[in-house]
gemmi code that builds the backbone of each chain (N, CA, C; Angstrom):
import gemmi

chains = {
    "A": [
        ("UNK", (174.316, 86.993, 172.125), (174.070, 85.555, 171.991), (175.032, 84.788, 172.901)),
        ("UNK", (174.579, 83.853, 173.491), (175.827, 83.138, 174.836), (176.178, 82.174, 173.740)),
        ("UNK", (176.889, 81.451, 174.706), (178.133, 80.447, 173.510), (176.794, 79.155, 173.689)),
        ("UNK", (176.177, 78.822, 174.390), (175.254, 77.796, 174.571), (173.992, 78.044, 173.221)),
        ("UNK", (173.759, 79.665, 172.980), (172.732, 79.683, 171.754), (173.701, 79.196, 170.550)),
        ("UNK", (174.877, 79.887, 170.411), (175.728, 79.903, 169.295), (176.223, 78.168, 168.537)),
        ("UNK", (176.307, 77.301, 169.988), (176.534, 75.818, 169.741), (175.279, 75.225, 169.306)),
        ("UNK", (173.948, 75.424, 169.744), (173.158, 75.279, 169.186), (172.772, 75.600, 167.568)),
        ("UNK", (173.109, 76.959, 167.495), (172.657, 77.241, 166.203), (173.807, 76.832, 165.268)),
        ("UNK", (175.382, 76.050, 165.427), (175.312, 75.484, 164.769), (175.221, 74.001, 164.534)),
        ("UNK", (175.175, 73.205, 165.912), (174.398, 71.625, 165.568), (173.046, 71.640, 164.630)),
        ("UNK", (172.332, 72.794, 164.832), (171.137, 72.760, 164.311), (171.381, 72.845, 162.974)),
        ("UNK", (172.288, 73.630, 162.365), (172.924, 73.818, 160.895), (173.507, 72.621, 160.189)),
        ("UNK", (174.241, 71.862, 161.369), (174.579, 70.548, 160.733), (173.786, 69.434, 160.576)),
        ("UNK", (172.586, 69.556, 161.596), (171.792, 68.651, 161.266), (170.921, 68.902, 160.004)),
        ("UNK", (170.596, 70.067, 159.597), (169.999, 70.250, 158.699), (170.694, 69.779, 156.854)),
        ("UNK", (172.491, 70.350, 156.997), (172.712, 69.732, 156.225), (172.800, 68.542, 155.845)),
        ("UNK", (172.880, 67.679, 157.111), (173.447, 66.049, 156.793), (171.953, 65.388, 156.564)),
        ("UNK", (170.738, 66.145, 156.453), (169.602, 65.695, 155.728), (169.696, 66.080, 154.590)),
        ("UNK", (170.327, 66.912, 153.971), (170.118, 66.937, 152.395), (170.654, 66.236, 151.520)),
        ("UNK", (169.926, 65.913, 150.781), (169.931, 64.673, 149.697), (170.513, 64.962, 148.329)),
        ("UNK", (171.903, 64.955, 147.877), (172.494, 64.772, 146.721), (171.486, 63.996, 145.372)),
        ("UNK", (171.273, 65.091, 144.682), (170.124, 64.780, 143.500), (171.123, 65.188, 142.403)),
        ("UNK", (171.775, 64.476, 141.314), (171.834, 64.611, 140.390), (171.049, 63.957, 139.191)),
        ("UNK", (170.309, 64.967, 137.789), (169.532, 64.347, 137.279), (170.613, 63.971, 136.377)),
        ("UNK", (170.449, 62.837, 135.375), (171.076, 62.407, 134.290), (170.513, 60.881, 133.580)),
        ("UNK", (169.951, 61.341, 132.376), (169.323, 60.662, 131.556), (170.407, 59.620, 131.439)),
        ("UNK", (169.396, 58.408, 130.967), (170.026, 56.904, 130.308), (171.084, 57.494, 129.702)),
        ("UNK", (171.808, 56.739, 129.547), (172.780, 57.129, 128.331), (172.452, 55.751, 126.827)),
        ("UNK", (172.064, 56.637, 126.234), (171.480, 55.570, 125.076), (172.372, 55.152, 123.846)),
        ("UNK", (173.755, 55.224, 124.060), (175.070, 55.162, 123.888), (175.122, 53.410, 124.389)),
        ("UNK", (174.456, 53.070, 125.369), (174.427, 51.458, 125.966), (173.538, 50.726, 125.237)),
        ("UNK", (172.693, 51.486, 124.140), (171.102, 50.782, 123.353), (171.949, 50.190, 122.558)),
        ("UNK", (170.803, 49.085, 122.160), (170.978, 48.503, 120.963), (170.454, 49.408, 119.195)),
        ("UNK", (171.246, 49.377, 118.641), (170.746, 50.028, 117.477), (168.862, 50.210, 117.288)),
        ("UNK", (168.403, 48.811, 117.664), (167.064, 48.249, 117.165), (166.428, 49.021, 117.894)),
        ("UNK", (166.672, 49.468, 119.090), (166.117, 50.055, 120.620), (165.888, 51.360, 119.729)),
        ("UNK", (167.041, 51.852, 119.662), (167.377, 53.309, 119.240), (166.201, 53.415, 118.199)),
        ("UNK", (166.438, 52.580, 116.964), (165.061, 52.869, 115.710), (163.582, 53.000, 116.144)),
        ("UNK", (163.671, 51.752, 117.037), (162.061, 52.228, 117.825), (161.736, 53.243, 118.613)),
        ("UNK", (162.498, 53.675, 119.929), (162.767, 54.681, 120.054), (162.219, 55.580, 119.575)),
        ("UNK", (162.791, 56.004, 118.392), (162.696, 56.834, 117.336), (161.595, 57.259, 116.922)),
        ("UNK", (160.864, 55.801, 116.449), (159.711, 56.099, 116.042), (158.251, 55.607, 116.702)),
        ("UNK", (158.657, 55.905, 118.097), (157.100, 55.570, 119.101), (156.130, 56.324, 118.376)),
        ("UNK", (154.740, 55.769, 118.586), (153.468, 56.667, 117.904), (153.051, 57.756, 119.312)),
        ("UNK", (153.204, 57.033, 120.164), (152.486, 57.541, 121.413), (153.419, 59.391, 122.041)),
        ("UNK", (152.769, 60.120, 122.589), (153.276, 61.254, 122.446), (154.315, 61.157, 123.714)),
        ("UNK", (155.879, 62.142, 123.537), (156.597, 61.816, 124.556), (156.431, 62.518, 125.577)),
        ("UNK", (155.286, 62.687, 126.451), (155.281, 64.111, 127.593), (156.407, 64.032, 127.963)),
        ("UNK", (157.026, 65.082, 128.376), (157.719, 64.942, 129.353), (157.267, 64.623, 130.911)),
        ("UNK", (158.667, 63.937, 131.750), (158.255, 63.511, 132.653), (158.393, 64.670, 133.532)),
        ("UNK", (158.192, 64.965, 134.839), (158.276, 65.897, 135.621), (159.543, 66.022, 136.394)),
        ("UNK", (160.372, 66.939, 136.612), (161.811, 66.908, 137.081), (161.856, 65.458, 138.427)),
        ("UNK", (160.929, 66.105, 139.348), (161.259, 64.955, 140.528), (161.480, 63.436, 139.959)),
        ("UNK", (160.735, 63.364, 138.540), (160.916, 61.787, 138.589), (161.233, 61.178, 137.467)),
        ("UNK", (162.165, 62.699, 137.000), (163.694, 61.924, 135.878), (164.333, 61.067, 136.713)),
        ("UNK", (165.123, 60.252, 135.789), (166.495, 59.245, 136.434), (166.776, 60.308, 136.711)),
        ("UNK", (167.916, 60.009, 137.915), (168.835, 60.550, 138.947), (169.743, 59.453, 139.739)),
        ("UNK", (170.827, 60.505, 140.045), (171.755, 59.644, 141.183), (171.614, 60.251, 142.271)),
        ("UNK", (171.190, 59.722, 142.761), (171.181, 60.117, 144.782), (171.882, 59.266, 145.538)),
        ("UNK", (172.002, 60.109, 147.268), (172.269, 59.357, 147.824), (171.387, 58.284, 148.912)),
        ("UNK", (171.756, 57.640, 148.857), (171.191, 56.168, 149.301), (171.630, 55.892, 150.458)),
        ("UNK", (171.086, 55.361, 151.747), (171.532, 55.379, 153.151), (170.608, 54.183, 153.614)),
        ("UNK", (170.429, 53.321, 152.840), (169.156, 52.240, 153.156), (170.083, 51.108, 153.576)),
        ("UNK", (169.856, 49.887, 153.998), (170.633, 48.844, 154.452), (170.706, 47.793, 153.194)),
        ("UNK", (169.928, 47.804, 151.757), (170.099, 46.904, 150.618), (171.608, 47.369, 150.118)),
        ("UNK", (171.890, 45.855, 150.160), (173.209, 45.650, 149.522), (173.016, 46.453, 147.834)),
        ("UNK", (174.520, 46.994, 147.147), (174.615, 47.116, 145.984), (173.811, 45.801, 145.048)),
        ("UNK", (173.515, 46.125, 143.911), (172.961, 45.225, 143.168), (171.081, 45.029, 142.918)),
        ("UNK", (170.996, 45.720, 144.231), (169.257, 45.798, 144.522), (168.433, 46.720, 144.158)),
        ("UNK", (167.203, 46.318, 143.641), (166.481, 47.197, 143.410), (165.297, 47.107, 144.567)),
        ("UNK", (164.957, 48.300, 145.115), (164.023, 48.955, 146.110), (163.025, 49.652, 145.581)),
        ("UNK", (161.061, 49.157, 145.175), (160.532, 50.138, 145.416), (159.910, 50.578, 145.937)),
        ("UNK", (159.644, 51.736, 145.981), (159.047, 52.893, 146.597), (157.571, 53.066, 146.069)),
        ("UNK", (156.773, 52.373, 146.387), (155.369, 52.911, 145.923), (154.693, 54.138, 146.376)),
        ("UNK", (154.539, 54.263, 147.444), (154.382, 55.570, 148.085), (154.919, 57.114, 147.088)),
        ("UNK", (155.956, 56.772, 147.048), (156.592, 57.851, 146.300), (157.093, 57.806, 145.046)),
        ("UNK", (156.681, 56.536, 144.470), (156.280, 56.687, 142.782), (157.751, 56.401, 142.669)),
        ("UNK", (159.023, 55.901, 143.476), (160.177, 55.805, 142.837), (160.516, 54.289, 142.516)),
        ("UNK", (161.819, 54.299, 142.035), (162.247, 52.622, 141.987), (163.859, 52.917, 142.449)),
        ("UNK", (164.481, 52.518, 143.282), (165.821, 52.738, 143.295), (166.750, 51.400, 143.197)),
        ("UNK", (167.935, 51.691, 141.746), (169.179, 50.418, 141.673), (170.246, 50.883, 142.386)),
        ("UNK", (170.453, 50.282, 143.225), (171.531, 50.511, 144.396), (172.638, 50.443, 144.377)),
        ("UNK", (173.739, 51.167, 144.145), (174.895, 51.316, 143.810), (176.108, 51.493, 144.696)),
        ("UNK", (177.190, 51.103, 144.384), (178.301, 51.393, 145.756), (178.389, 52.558, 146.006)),
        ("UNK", (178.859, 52.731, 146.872), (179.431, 54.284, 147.937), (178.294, 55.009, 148.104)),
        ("UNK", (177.154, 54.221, 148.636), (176.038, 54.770, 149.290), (175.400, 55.662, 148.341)),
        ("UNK", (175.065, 55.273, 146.842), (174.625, 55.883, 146.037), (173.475, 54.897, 145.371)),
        ("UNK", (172.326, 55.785, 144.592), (171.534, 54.964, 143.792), (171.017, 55.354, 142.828)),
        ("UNK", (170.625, 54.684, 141.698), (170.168, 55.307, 140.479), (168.381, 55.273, 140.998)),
        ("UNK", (167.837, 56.296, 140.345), (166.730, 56.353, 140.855), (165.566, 57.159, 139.838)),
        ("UNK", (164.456, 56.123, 139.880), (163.659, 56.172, 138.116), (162.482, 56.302, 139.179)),
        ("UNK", (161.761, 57.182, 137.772), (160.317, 57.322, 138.662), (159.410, 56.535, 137.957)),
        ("UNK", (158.474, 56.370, 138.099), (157.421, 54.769, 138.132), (155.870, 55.475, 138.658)),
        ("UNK", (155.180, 54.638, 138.452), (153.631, 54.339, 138.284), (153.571, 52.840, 139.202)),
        ("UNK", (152.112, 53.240, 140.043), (152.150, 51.775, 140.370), (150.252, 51.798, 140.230)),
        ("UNK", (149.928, 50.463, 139.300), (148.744, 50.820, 139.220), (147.968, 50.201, 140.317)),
        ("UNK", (146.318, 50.500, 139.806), (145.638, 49.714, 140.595), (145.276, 47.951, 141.292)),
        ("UNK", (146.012, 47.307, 139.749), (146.431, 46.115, 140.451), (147.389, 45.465, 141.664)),
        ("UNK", (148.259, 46.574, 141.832), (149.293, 46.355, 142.389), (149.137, 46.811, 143.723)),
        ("UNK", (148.166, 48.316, 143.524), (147.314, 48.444, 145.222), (146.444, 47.808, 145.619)),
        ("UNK", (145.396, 46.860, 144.972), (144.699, 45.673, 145.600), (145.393, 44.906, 145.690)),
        ("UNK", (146.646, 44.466, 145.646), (147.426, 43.368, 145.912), (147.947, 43.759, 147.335)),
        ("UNK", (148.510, 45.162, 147.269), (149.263, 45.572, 148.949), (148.003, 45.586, 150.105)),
        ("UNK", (146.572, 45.697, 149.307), (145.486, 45.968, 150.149), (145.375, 44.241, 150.660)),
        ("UNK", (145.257, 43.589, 149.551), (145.192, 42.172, 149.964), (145.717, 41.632, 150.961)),
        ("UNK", (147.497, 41.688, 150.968), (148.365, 41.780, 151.947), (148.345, 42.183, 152.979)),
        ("UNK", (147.561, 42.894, 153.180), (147.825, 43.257, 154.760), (146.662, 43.427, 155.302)),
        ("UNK", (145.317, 42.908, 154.318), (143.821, 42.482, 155.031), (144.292, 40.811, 155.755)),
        ("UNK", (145.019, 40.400, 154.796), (145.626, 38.482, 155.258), (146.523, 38.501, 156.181)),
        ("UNK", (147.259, 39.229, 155.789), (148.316, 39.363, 156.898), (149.276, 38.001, 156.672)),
        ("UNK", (149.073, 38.410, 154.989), (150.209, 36.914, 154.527), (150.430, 37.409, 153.346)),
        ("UNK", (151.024, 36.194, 152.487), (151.346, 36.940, 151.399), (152.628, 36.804, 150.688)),
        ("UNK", (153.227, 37.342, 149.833), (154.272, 37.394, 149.524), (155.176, 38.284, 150.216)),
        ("UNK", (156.349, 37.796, 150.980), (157.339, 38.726, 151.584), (157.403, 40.196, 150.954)),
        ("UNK", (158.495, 41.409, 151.223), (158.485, 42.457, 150.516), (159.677, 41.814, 149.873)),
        ("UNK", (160.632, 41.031, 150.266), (161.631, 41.056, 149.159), (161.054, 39.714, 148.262)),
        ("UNK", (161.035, 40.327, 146.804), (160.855, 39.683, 145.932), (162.577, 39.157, 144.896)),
        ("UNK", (162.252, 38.443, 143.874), (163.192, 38.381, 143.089), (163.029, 37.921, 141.593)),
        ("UNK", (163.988, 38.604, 140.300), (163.677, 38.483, 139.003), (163.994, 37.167, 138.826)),
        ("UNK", (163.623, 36.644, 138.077), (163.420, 35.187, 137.740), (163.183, 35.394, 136.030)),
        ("UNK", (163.179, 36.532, 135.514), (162.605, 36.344, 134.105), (162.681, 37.589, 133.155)),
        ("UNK", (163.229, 38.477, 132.061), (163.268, 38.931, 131.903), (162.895, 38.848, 130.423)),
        ("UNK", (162.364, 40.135, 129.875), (161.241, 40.436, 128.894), (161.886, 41.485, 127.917)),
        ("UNK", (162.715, 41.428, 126.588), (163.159, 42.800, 125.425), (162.074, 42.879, 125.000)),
        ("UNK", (161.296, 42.522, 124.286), (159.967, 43.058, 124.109), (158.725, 42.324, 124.312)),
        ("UNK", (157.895, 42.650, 125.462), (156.971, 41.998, 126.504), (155.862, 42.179, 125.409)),
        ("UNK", (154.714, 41.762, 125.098), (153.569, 41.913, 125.082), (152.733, 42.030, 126.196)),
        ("UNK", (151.445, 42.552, 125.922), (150.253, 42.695, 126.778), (148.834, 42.069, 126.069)),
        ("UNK", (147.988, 41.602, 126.746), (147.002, 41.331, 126.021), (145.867, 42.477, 125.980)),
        ("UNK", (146.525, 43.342, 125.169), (145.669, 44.874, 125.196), (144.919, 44.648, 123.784)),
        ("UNK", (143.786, 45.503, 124.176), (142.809, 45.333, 122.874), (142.618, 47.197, 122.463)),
        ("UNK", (142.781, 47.472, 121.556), (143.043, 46.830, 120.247), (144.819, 46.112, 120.305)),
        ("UNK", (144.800, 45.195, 119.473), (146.047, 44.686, 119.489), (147.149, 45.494, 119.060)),
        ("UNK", (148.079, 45.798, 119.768), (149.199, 46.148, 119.807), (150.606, 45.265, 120.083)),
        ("UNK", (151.308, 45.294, 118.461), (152.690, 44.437, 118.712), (153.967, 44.946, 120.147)),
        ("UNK", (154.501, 44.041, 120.392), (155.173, 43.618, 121.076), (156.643, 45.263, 120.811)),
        ("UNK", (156.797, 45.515, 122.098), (157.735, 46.917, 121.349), (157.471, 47.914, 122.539)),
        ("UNK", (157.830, 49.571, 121.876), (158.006, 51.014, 122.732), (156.384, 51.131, 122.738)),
        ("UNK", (155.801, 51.309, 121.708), (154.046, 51.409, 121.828), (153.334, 50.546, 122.652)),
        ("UNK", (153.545, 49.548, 122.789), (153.134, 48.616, 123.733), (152.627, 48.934, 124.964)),
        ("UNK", (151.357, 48.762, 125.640), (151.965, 49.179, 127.327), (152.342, 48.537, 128.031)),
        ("UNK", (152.903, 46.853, 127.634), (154.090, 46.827, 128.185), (155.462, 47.276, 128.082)),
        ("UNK", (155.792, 48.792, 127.378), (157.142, 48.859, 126.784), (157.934, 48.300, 126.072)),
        ("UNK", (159.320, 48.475, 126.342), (160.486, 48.206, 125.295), (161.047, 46.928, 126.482)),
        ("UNK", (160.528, 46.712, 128.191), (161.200, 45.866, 128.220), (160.189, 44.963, 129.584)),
        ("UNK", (160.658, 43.991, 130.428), (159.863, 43.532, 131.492), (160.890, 42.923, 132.087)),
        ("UNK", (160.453, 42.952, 133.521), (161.184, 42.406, 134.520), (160.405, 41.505, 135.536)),
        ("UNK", (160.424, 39.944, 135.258), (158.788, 39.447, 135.883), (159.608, 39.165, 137.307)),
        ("UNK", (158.716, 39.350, 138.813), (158.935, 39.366, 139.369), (158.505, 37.745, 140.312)),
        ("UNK", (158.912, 37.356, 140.950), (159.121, 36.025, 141.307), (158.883, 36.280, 143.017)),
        ("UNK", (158.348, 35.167, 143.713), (158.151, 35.419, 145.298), (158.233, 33.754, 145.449)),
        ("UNK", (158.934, 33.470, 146.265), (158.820, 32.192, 146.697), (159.010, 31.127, 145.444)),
        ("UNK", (159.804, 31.731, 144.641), (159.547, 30.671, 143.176), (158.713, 30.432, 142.772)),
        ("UNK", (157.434, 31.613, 142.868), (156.207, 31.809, 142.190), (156.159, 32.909, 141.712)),
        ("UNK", (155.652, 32.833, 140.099), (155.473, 34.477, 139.492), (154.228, 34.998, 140.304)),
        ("UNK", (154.565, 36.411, 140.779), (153.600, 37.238, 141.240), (152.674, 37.648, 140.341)),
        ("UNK", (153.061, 37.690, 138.930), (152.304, 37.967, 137.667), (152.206, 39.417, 137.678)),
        ("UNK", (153.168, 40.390, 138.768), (153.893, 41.753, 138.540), (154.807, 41.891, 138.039)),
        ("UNK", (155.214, 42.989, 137.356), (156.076, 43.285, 136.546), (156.767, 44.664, 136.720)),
        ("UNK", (157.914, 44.836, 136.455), (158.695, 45.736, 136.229), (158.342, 46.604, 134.504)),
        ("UNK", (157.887, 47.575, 133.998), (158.259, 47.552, 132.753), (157.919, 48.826, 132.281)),
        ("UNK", (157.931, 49.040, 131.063), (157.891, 50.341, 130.491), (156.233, 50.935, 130.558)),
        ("UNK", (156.251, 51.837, 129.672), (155.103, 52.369, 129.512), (154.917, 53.313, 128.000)),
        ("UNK", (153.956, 53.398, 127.118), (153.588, 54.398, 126.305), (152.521, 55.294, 126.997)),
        ("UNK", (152.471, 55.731, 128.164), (152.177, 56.712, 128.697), (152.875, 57.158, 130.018)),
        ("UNK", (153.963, 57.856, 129.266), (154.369, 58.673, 130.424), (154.215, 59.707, 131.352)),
        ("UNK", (153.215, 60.406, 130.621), (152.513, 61.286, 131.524), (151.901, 61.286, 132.960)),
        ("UNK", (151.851, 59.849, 132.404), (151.436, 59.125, 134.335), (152.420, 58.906, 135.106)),
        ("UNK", (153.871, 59.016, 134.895), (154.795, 58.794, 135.607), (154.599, 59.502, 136.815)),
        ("UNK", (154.628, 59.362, 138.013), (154.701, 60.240, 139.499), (153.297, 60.689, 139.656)),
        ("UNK", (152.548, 60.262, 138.545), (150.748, 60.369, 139.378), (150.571, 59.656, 140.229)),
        ("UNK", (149.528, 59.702, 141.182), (148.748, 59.095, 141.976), (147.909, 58.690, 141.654)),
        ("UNK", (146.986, 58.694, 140.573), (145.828, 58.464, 140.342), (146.363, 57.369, 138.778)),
        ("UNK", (146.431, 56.220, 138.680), (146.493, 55.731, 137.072), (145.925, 54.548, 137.309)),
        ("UNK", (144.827, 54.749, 136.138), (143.502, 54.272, 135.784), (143.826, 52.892, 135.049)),
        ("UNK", (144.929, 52.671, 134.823), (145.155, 51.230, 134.391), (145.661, 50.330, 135.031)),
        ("UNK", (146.071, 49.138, 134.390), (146.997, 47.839, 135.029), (148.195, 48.511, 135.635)),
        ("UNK", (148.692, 47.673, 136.639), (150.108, 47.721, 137.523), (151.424, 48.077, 136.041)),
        ("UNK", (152.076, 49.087, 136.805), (153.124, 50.043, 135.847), (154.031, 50.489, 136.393)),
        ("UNK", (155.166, 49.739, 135.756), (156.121, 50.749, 136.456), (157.230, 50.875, 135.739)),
    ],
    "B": [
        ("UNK", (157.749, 53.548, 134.494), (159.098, 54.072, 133.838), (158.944, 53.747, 132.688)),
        ("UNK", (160.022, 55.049, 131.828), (159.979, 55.152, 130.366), (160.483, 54.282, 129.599)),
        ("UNK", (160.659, 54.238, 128.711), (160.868, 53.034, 127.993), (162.680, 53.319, 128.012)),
        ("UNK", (162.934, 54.576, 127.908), (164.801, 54.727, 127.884), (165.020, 54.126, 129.500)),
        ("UNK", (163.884, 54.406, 130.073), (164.621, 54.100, 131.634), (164.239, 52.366, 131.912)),
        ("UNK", (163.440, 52.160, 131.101), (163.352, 50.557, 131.590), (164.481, 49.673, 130.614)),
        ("UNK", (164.839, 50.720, 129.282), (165.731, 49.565, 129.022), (167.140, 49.622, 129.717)),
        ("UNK", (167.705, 51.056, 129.821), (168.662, 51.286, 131.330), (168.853, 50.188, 132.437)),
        ("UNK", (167.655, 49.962, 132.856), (168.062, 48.961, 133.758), (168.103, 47.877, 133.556)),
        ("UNK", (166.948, 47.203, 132.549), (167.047, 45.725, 132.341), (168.803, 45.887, 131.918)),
        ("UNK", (169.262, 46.882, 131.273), (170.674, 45.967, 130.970), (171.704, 45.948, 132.261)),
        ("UNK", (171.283, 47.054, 133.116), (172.377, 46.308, 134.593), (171.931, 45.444, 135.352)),
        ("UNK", (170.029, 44.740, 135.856), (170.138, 44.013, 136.271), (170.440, 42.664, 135.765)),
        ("UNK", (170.556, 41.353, 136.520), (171.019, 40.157, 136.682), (169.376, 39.337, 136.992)),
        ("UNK", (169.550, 38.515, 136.451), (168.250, 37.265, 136.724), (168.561, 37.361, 138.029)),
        ("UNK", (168.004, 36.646, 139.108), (168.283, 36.342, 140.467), (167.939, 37.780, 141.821)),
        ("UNK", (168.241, 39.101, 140.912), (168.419, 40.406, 141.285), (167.275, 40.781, 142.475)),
        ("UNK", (167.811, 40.673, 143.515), (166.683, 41.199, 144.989), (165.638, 42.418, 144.503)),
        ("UNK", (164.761, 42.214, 144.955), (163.645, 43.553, 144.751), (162.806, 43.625, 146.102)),
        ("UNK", (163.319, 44.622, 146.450), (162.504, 44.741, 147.616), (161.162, 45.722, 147.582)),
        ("UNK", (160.295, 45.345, 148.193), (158.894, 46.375, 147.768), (158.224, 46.771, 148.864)),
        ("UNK", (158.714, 48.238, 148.842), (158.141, 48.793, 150.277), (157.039, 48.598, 150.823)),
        ("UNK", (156.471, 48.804, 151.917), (154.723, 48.705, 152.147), (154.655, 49.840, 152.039)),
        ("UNK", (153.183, 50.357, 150.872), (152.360, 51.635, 151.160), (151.890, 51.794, 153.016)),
        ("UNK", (152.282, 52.890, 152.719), (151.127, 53.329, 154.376), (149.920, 53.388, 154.376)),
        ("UNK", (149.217, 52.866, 155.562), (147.589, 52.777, 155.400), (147.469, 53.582, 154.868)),
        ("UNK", (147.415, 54.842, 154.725), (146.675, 56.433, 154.795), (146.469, 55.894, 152.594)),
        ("UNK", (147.303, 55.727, 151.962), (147.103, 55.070, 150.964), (146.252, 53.989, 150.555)),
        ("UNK", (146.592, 52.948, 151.414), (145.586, 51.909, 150.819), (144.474, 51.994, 151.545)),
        ("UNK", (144.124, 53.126, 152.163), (142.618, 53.303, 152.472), (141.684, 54.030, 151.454)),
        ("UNK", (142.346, 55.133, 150.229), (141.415, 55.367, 149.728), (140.386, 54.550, 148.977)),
    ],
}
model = gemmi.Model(1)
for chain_id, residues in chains.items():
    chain = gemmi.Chain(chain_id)
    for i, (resn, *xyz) in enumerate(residues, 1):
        res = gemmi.Residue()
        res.name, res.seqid = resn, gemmi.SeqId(i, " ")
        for name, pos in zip(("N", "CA", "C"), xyz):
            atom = gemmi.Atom()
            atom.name, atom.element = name, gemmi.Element(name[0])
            atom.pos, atom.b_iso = gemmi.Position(*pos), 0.0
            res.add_atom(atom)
        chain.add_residue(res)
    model.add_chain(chain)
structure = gemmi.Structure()
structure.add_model(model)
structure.setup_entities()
């Protein structure tokens, strides 16, 4: 091997590592809940699938240009990332439904629209939905245990950030209901 | 997101809190 293959094979080694992506998984810590959280919690009706490893919470690393404090999502790849110092981010996996892809379809048939950076303006402990059969306000809900209404121009987009009683859809591609995440 | 993971965050974000929202790639919003 000449010293010209040998330098190669190891830039090529370093480039390969400095693409790999620091994944640690680690659940909420529900140690931060409110008691009330915790009881409901407890007693959701809806079944808890589990979610699929790729799209437990996790801390990764983050190399994007959003300041700490931001949340980034990722529709494409079913993620949501809260952006954290020292180039790190917490990172939840999500659903984005069909409302929310005729909206990106909308967007870019107009070629207007609401910017990509949006902002919260409103926040929801227990959101309702106007789902039929009626379902109270709560973890069963499909709006979840919480909402995050999203704001564009100092107008509600009438999207939302929020839970789900079906998790099984988490990191699908295919979900047959309202915008979820 | 789950309901442990949405209440996770509602308690670190802030009203005001940037959200940025990627664009899908055509190859998506064509089906």
């Amino acid at each position: 091997m000449s010293l010209l293959q040998a330098k190669l094979g190891i830039l090529a080694a370093a480039l390969m590592l400095s693409g790999c992506m620091e994944t640690t998984y680690e659940a909420a810590n529900q140690n931060n809940f409110k008691p009330r959280d915790k009881e409901y919690l407890a007693k959701v009706s809806y079944i808890k699938t589990p979610v699929a490893e790729p799209f437990r919470r996790a801390i990764v690393d983050y190399h994007r240009k959003e300041a700490p404090g931001s949340i980034v999502v990722d529709s494409d790849n079913h993620y949501l990332y809260y952006v954290q110092d020292g180039g790190k981010a917490i990172r939840y996996g999500i659903t984005v439904g069909e409302e929310a892809m005729a909206w990106f379809r909308h967007r870019q048939g107009r070629q207007h629209g609401p910017s990509g950076r949006l902002g919260i303006r409103r926040r929801a402990r227990s959101p309702g939905s106007a789902c039929r059969p009626f379902v109270p306000p709560g973890p069963d809900n499909p709006m979840g245990s919480r909402a995050l209404y999203l704001y564009s121009g100092g107008k509600d987009t009438l999207f939302r950030i929020h839970g789900t009683n079906q998790p099984e859809y988490i990191g699908a591609f295919d979900f047959p209901r309202a915008a979820s995440a | 997101m789950t309901n442990e993971d949405v209440i996770d965050l509602y308690n670190r974000v802030k009203l005001g809190t940037v959200v940025v929202v990627l664009e899908p790639q055509p190859w998506r919003l064509a089906v």
